[in-house]
N, C-alpha and C positions, 0 to 999 in steps of 0.2 A: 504494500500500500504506500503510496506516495503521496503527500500532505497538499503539492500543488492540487491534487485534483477537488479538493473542497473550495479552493480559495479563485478568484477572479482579481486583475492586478490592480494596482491603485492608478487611477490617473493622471497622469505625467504633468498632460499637456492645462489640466486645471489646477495642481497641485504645485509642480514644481515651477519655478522661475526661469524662463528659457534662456536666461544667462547663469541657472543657478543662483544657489544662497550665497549671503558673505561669508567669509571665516567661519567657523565658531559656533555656527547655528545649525541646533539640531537637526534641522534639514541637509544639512554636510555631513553629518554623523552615524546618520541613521543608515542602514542598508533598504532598498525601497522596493516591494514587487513591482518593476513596472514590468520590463518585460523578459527577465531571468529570475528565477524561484531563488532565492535567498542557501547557500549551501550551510544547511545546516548544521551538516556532520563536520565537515574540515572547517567550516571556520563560524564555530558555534557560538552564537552570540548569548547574554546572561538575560535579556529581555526579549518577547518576543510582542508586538503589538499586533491583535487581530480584531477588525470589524466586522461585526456582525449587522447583515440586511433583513433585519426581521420583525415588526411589530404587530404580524396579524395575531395576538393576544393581547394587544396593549389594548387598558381599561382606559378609552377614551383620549389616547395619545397617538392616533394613528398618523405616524408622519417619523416617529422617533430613528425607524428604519434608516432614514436617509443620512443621520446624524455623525456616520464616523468622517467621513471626509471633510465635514467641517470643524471637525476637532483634530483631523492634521494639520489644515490650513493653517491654523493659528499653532499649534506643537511645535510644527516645521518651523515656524518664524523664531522661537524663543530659542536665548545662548545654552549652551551644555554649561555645565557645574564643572569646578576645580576636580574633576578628574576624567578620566576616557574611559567612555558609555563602549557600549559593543550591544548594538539594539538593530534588531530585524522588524521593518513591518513587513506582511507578510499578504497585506490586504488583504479584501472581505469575502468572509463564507456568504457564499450567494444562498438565495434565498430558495429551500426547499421546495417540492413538488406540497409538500404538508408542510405543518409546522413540527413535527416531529421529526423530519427529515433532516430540519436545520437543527434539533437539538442534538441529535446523532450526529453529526458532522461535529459542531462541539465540541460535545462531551469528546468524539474521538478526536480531536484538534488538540485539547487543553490536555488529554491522558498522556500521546505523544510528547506534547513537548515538555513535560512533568517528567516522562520516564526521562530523558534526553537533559534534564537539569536545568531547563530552561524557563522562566516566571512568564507566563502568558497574561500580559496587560488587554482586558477586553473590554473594546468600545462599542455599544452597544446603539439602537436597538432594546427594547423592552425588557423589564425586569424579571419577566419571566424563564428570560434564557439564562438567569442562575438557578435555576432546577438541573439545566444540561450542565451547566458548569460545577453542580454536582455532582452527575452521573459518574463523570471525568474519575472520581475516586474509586467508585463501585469498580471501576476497572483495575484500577492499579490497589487494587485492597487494600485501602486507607480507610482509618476515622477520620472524620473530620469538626474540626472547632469551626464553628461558621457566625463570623461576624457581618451583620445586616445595619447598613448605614440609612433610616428611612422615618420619615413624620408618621409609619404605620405600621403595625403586623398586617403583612397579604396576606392574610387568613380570611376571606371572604366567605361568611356564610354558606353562600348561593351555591359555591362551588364544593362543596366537601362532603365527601373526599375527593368528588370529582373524578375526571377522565386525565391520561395523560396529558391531552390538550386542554392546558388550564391557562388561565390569565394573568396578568402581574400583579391582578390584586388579591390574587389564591394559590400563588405557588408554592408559598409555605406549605400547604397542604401538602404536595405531594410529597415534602422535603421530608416533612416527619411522618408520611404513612408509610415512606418506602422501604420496600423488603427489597434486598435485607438492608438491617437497620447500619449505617454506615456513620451515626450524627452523635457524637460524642457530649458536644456542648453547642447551645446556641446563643447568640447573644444579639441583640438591639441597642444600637445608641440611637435618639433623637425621639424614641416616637411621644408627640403629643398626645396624650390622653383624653380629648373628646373625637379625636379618630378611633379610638381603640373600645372593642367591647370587653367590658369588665371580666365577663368569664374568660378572656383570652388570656386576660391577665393571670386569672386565677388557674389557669392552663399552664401558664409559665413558671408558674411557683411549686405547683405540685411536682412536674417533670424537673425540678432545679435547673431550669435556664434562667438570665440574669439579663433584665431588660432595663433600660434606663432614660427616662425621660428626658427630652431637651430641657426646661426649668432645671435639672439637679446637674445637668452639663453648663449650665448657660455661664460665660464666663470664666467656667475652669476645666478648660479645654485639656489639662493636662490630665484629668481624671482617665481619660481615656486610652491613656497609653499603655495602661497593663492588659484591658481587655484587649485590645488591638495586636497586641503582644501577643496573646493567647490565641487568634486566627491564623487555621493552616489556609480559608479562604476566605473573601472581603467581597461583597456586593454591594453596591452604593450607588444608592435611586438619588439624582439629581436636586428630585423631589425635597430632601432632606434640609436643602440648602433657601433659602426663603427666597421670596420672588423676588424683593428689587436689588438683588444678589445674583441670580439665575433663574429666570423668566419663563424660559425656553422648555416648558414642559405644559401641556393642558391641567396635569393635576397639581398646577404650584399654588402655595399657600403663602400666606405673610409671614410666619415664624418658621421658625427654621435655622440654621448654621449660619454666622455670618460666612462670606466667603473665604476671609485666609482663617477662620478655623477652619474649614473644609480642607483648606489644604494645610493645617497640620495634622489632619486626621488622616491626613494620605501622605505625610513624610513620617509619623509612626508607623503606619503602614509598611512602607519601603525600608524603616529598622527592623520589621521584626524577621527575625531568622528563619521562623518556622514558615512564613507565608511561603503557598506556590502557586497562589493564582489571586487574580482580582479583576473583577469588573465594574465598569461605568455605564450604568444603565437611562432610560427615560430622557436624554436630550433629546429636545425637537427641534430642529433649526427653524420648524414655520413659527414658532412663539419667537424665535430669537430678536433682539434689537441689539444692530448695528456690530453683532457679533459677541456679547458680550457675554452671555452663557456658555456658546464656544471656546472663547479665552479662559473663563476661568476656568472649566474643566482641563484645556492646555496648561494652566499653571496647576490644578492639582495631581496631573500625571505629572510635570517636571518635578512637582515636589517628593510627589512618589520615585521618582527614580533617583533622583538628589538623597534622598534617604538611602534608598537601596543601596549606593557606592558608597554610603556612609556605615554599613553595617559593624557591630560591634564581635561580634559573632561569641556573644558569650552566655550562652546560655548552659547553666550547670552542668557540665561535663567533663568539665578540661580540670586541668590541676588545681588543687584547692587553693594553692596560693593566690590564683588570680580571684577571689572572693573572701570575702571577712563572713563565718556563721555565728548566727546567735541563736541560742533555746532559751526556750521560756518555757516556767510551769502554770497553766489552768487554776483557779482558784479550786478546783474539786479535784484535780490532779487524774482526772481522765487520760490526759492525751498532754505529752512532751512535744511542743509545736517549736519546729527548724526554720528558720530563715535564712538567706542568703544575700548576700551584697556584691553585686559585681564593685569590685576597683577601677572596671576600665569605666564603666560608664553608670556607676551609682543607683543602679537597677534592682530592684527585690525580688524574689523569687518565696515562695511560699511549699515546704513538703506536706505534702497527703500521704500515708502511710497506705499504700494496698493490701485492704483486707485479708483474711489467710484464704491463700488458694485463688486470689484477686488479677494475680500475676504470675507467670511461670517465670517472666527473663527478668523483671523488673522490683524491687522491695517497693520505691516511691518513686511518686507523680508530682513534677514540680508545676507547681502554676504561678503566672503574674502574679505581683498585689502592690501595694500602695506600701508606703512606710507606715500612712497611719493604721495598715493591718495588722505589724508587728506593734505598734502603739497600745493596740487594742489588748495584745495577749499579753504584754507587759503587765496590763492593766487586770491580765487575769480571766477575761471573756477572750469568749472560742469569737474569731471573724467569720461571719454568716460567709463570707467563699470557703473558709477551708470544711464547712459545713457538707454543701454546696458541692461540692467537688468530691467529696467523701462520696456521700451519698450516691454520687454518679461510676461510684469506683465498686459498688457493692455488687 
């Protein structure tokens, strides 16, 4: 199987500059399908950029399809970061006979270049196409930590549990009815709560996934870097971001992420280690004015990639020296709770003990957290994640 045959090449003659870019500018950087398929094998690049032509599910966003080339237009203009990218676009999986066709192509696009070590950046095209961008896992037998950047749970009623052809505002559905069960953790940053039905909530709580309103982000945009941290994938509806911020979507709303939190939620993004994939969903260019939704998605993938050269690559495994640990004991003395400090980059890491017979290769499960989580057990209470995460290890 050869990967050109999902994809159709980007075009040249609207995209590129027929004198070319200046220096410096991603569009000099990038390797570009136009009319040679990118060699993947000999000269394997660490990003791989894929658009996707497909919104026949989008809830009331039908145009989003057309949306990745307008988010080259502006990517290509912007300068590369103080160091040298090695990034393929690969241009767009065209648009299936079904829409399951295009999720197959996907799902097999993102598996590929996962097995091959390479972060498939996906420009989207409706939010439904992170269902395929799941699938992608069931192949290469992974769990998966799945962070959703959105003003909603797509858990729509109407649809559930629905058919494989489901919508952007019910694809969750399929995420947690599918067998086999591949979804270790789930998590929400942003969603407003008069979007949200209260029993979903109370859906969330029971299965220990950790969702989190825009109000308890609003302003400490840094809260979110441990869960961020914790995503092996990242979907991120446009929607998220407020309208007179990014416009460019039929379902935008007033609250929402200012714009450069957005794009610090997409330069933690690009530190965390574990990620291997991530999509941009719901732009519309017909909402757009004057480009401006377009751009700042181009600046939150630049920020995304500016992260990713920036990676610290320390995630507990390597020699103890490059971490300071602290234990603490529980007022009721249950549980000896570990923490961890990275030195290179002042990061916590949290141990969960895998129950007996929890693990065959593994004793503990480290997970992100905050320093005020180690604050918390200082203080003698258990933190609702190591709870949380317990529970999910039973």
């Amino acid at each position: 199987m050869s990967l050109i045959d999902f994809f159709s090449p980007v075009d040249a003659g609207r995209l590129l500059p027929e004198n070319g870019f200046n220096n410096g500018r991603l569009g000099t950087c990038i390797t570009v399908f136009t009319d040679t398929f990118p060699d993947l094998e000999n000269q394997k690049p660490d990003l791989a950029i894929i658009g996707v032509l497909e919104d026949r599910n989008a809830d009331g966003n039908s145009g989003c399809a057309l949306g990745p080339d307008y988010i080259r237009e502006k990517l290509y203009q912007l300068f590369e970061g103080s160091y040298k990218t090695k990034i393929n676009d690969l241009g767009n999986i065209r648009r299936g006979e079904t829409v399951v066709d295009t999720f197959i192509a996907l799902k097999t696009v993102v598996a590929e270049l996962i097995k091959k070590d390479i972060l498939p950046v996906i420009i989207g095209g409706s939010q439904d196409l992170t269902y395929a961008q799941y699938l992608a896992y069931e192949v290469l037998g992974q769990k998966v930590d799945l962070v959703v950047v959105d003003a909603k749970l797509d858990m729509d009623d109407d649809h559930f549990p629905g058919t494989i052809e489901t919508t952007s505002a019910a694809y969750l559905n399929k995420i947690f009815m599918h067998e086999p069960d591949m979804l270790f953790n789930f998590s929400n940053l942003g969603y407003q709560t008069y979007f949200v039905n209260q029993e979903r909530l109370q859906m969330m709580e029971k299965l220990f996934f950790d969702v989190h309103r825009l109000g308890s982000l609003s302003g400490k945009i840094q809260l979110t870097e441990p869960v961020i941290r914790n995503a092996s994938m990242i979907s991120f509806d446009v929607g998220a971001v407020r309208s007179s911020d990014a416009q460019a979507n039929f379902n935008a709303v007033p609250n929402g992420f200012y714009g450069e939190e957005a794009c610090q939620v997409c330069r933690y993004a690009g530190f965390n280690d574990k990620l291997t994939s991530i999509g941009f969903y719901e732009f519309n260019p017909a909402y757009d004015s004057n480009g401006q939704t377009a751009m700042l998605l181009a600046q939150m993938i630049w920020y995304f990639i500016d992260g990713f050269y920036n990676r610290k690559k320390d995630f507990p495994v390597h020699p103890k020296s490059q971490y300071l640990i602290y234990k603490t004991s529980l007022k009721h003395k249950e549980h000896e709770l570990v923490f961890v400090k990275s030195k290179k980059s002042e990061r916590w890491w949290m141990q969960i003990p895998y129950p007996t017979g929890g693990s065959k290769n593994e004793r503990y499960h480290w997970v992100p957290c905050h320093y005020d989580d180690y604050l918390l057990a200082v203080s003698g209470e258990m933190p609702d994640l190591w709870w949380r995460t317990y529970q999910k290890l039973i």
